[in-house]
BALOBA-1460 file (C-alpha; in Angstrom, 3 decimals):
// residues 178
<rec num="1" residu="x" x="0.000" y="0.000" z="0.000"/>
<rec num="2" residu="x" x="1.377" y="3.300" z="-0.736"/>
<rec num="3" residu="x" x="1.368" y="5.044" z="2.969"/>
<rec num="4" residu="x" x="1.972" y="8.558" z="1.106"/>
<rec num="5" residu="x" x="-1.996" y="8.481" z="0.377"/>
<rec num="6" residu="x" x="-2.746" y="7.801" z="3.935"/>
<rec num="7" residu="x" x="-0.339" y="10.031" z="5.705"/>
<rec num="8" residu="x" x="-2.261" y="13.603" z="6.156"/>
<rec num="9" residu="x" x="-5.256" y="11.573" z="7.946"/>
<rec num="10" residu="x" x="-3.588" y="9.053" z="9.786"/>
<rec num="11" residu="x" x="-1.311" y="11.233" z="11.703"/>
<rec num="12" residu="x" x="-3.872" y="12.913" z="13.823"/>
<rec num="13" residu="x" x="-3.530" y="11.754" z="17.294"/>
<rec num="14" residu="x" x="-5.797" y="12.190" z="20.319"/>
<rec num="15" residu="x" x="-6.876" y="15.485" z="20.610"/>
<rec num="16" residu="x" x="-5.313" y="18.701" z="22.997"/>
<rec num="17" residu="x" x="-7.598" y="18.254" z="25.863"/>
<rec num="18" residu="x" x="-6.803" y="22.123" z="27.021"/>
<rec num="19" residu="x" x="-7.299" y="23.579" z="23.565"/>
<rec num="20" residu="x" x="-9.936" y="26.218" z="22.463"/>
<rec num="21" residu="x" x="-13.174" y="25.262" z="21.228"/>
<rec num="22" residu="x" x="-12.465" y="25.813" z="17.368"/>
<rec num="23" residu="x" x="-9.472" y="23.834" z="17.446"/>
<rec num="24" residu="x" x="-11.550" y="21.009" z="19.816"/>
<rec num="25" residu="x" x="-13.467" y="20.667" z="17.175"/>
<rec num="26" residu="x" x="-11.652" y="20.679" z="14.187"/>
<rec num="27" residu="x" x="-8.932" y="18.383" z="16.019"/>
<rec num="28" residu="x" x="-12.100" y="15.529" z="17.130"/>
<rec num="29" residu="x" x="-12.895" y="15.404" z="13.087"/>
<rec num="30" residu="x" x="-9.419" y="14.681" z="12.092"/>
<rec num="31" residu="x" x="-8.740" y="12.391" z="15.214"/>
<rec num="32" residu="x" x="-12.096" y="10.550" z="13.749"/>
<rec num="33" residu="x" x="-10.753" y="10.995" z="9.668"/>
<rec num="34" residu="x" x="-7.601" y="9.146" z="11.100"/>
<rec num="35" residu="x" x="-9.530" y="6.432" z="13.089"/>
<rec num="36" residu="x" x="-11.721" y="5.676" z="9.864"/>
<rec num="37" residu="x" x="-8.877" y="5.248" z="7.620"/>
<rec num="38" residu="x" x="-7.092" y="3.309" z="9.863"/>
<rec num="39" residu="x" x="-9.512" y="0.449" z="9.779"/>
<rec num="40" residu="x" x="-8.870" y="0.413" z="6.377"/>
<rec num="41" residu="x" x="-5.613" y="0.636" z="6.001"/>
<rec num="42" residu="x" x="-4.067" y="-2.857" z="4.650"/>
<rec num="43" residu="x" x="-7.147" y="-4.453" z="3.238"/>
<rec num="44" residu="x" x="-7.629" y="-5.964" z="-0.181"/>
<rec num="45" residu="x" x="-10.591" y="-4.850" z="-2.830"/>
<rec num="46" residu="x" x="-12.211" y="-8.163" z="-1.622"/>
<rec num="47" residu="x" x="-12.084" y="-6.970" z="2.015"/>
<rec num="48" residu="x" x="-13.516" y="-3.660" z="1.572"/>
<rec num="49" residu="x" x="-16.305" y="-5.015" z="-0.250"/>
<rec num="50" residu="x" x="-17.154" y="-7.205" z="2.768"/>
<rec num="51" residu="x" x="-19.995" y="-7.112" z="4.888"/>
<rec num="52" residu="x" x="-20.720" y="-8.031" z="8.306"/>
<rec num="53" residu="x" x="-23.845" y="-9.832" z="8.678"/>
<rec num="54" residu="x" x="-27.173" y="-8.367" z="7.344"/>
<rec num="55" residu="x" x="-25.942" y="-4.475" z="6.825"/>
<rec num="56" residu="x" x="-24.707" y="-3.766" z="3.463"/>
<rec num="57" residu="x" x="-22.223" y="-1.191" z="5.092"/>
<rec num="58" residu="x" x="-18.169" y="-2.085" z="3.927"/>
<rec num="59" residu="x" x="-15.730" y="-0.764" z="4.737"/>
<rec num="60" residu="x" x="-14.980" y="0.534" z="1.422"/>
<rec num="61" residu="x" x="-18.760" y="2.099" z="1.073"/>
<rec num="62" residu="x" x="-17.938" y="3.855" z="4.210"/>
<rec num="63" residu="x" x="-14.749" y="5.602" z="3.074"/>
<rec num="64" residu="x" x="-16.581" y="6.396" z="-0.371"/>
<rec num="65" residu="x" x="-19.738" y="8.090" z="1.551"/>
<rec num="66" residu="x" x="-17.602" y="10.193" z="3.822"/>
<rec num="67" residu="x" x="-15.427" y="11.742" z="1.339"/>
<rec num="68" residu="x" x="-19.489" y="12.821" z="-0.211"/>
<rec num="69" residu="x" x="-20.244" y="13.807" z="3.297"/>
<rec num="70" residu="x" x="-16.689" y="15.936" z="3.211"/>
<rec num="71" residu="x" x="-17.344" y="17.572" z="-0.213"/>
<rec num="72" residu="x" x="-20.788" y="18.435" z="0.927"/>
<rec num="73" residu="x" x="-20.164" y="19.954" z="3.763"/>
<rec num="74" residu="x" x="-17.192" y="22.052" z="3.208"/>
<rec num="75" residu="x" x="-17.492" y="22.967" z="-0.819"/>
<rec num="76" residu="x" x="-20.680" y="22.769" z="-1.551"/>
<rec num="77" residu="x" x="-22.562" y="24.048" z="1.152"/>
<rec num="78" residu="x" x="-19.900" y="26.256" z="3.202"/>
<rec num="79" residu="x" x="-18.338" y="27.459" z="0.571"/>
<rec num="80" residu="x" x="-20.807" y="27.356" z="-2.126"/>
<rec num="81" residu="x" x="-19.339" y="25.420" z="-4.353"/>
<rec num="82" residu="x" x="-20.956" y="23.122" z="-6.991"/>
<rec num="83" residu="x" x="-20.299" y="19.398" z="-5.780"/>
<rec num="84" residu="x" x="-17.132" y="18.049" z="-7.314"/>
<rec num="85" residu="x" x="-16.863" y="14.486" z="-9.392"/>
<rec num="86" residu="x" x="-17.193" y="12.327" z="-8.501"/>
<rec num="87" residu="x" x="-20.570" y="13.590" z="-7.125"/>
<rec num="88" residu="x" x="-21.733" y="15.837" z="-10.032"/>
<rec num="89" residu="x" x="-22.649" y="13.588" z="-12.048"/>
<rec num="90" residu="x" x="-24.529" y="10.872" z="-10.063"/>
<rec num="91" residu="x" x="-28.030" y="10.486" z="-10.586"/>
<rec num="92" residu="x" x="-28.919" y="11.004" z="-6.556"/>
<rec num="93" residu="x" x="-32.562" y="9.977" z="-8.048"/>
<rec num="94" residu="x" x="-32.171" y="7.008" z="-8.922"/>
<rec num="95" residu="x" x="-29.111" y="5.633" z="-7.207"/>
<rec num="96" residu="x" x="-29.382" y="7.200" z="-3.938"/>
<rec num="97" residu="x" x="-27.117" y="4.918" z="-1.880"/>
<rec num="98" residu="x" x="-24.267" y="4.882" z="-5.342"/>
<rec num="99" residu="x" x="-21.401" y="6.150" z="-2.808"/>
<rec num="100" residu="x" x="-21.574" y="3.254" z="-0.881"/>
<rec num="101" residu="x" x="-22.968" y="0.473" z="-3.869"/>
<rec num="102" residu="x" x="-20.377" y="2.003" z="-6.680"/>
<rec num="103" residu="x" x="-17.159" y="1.233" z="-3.773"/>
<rec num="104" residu="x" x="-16.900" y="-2.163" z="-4.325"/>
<rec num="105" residu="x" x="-15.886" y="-1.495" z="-7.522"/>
<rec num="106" residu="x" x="-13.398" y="0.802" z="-6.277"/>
<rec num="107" residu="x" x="-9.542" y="-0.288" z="-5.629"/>
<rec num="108" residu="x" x="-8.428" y="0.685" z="-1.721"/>
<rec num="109" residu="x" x="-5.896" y="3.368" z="-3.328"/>
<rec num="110" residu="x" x="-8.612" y="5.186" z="-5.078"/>
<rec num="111" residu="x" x="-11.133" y="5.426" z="-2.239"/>
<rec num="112" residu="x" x="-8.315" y="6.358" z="0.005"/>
<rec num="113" residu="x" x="-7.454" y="9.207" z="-2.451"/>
<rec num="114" residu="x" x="-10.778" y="9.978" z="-3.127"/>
<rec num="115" residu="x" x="-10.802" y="10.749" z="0.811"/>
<rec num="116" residu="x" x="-7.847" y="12.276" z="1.458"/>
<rec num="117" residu="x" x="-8.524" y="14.726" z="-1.783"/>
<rec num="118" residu="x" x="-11.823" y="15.284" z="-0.029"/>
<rec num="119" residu="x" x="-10.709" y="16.036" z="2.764"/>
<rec num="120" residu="x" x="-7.908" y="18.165" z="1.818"/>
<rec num="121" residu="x" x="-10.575" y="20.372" z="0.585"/>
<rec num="122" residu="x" x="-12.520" y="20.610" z="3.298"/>
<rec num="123" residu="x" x="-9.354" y="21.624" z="5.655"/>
<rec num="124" residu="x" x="-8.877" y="24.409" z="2.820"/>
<rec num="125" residu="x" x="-12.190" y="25.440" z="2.988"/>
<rec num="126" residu="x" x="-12.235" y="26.725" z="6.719"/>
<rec num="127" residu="x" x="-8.834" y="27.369" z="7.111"/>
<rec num="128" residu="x" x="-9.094" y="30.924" z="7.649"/>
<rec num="129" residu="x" x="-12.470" y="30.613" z="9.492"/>
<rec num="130" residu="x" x="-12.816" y="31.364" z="12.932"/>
<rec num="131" residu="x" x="-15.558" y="32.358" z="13.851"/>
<rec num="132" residu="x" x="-17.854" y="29.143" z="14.747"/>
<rec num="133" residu="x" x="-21.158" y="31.169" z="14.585"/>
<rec num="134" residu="x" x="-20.297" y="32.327" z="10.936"/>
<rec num="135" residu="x" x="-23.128" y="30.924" z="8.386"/>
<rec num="136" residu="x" x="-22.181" y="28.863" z="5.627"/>
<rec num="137" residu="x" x="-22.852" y="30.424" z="2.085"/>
<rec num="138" residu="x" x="-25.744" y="28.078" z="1.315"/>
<rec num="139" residu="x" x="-28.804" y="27.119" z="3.308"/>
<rec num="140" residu="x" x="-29.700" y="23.728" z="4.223"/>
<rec num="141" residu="x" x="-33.168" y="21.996" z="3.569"/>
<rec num="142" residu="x" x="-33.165" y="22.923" z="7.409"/>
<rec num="143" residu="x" x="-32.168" y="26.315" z="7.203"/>
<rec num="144" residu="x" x="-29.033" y="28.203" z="7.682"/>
<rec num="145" residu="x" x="-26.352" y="26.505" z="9.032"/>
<rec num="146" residu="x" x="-23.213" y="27.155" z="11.394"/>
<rec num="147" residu="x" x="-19.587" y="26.470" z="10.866"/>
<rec num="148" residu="x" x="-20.352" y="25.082" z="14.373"/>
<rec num="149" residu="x" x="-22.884" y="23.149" z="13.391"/>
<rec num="150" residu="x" x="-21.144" y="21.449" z="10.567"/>
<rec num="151" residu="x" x="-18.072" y="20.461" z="12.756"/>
<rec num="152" residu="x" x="-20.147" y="19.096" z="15.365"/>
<rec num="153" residu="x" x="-22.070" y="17.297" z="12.930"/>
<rec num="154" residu="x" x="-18.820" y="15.925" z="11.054"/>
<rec num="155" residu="x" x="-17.702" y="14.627" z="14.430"/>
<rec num="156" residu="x" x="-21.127" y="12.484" z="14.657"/>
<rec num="157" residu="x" x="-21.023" y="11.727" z="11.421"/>
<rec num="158" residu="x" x="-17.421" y="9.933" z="11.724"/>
<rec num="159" residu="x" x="-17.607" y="8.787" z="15.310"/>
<rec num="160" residu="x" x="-20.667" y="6.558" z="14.290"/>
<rec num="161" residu="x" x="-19.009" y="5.166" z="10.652"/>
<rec num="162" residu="x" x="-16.088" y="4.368" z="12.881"/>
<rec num="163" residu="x" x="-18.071" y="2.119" z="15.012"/>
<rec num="164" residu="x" x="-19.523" y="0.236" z="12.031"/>
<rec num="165" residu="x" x="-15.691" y="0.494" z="10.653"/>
<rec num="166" residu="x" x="-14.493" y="-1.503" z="14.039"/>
<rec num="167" residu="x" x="-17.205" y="-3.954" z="13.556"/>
<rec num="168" residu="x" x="-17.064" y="-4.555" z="10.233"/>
<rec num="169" residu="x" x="-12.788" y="-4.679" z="10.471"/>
<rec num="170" residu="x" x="-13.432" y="-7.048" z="13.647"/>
<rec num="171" residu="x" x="-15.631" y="-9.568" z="11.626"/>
<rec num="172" residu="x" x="-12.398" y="-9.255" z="8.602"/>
<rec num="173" residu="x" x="-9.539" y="-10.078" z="10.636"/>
<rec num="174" residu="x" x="-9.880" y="-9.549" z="14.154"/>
<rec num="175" residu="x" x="-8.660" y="-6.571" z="14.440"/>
<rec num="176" residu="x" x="-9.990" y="-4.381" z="16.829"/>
<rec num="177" residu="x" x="-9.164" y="-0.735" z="18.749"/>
<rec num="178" residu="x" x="-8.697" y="2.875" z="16.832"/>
C-alpha cells in the first residue's frame, strides 16, 4: 500500500484536551478521519467489499460516503461550491445509496485518495475561518447553518461510521481498537 496516500489523515492523534473550542473541534474530526482510515488501512478490494452480517455497510462504502459527506459539507454548502466528481454527475434519483454500492468497484488506493482529496478540501475550505457562529454560504433543507454546526455534525457523522468500521474490520480479521 502506498502510505503517502494515507499520511495527512492518519497522523492525527488524540486530541489537545486544554485547547480552544475551534481547534476542539476541528482536532475531534481529524482524530475521527484518522480512526476511519485506519480500519482500512491494509485491506484488499475483496475486504472492503465485505460485509458483516445483514448491513450492506463495507468498509470501502464507508470511506466512499464520507469523502461525499466531506465535499458536501465544506465545498458545496460552506463554501458554495458546486459538488465536485465524482458527485456531479450521479443520478442522486435514482441511485441514492451509489457512494456506498459504486465502492466495491473501487480499488483501496482510489477510495483512500478519493478521501484524502476530499478532505484536503474541506481543511482548505475553513482554514481561515474562525468564527464558529459564521453561516455557511448556502442554506440547508433545514435552514441556515453554522460552521459550528457542521463540525459538530462531522464529528457524529465519523464517530458513528467508525463504530460500524471496528465492527465490520473485527468480523475481517480480528482486528480491533482505533
Amino acid at each position: 500500500m502506498d502510505h503517502r496516500l494515507i499520511a495527512p489523515i492518519e497522523i492525527a492523534t488524540e486530541p489537545n484536551r486544554a485547547a480552544g473550542e475551534r481547534d476542539t473541534l476541528v482536532a475531534f474530526v481529524d482524530y475521527f478521519r484518522s480512526v476511519l482510515v485506519r480500519k482500512a488501512v491494509g485491506l484488499t478490494q475483496g475486504q472492503m467489499s465485505q460485509r458483516n452480517g445483514a448491513s450492506t455497510l463495507t468498509i470501502g462504502g464507508l470511506l466512499k460516503h464520507s469523502a461525499l459527506v466531506e465535499d458536501h459539507w465544506f465545498e458545496h454548502t460552506w463554501l458554495g461550491h458546486d459538488e465536485p466528481e465524482p458527485w456531479a454527475a450521479v443520478d442522486w434519483e435514482t441511485t441514492p445509496d451509489w457512494d456506498f454500492d459504486s465502492a466495491r468497484h473501487d480499488e483501496p488506493t482510489e477510495l483512500l485518495a478519493l478521501l484524502e482529496e476530499s478532505v484536503a478540501r474541506s481543511r482548505a475550505a475553513i482554514a481561515d475561518s474562525y468564527d464558529l457562529d459564521a453561516l455557511a454560504a448556502l442554506e440547508s433543507r433545514l435552514g441556515e447553518t453554522s460552521l459550528r454546526w457542521i463540525l459538530v455534525h462531522m464529528i457524529e457523522e465519523y464517530a458513528r461510521h467508525c463504530g460500524h468500521a471496528d465492527l465490520i474490520r473485527e468480523h475481517i480479521d480480528g482486528q480491533t481498537g482505533d
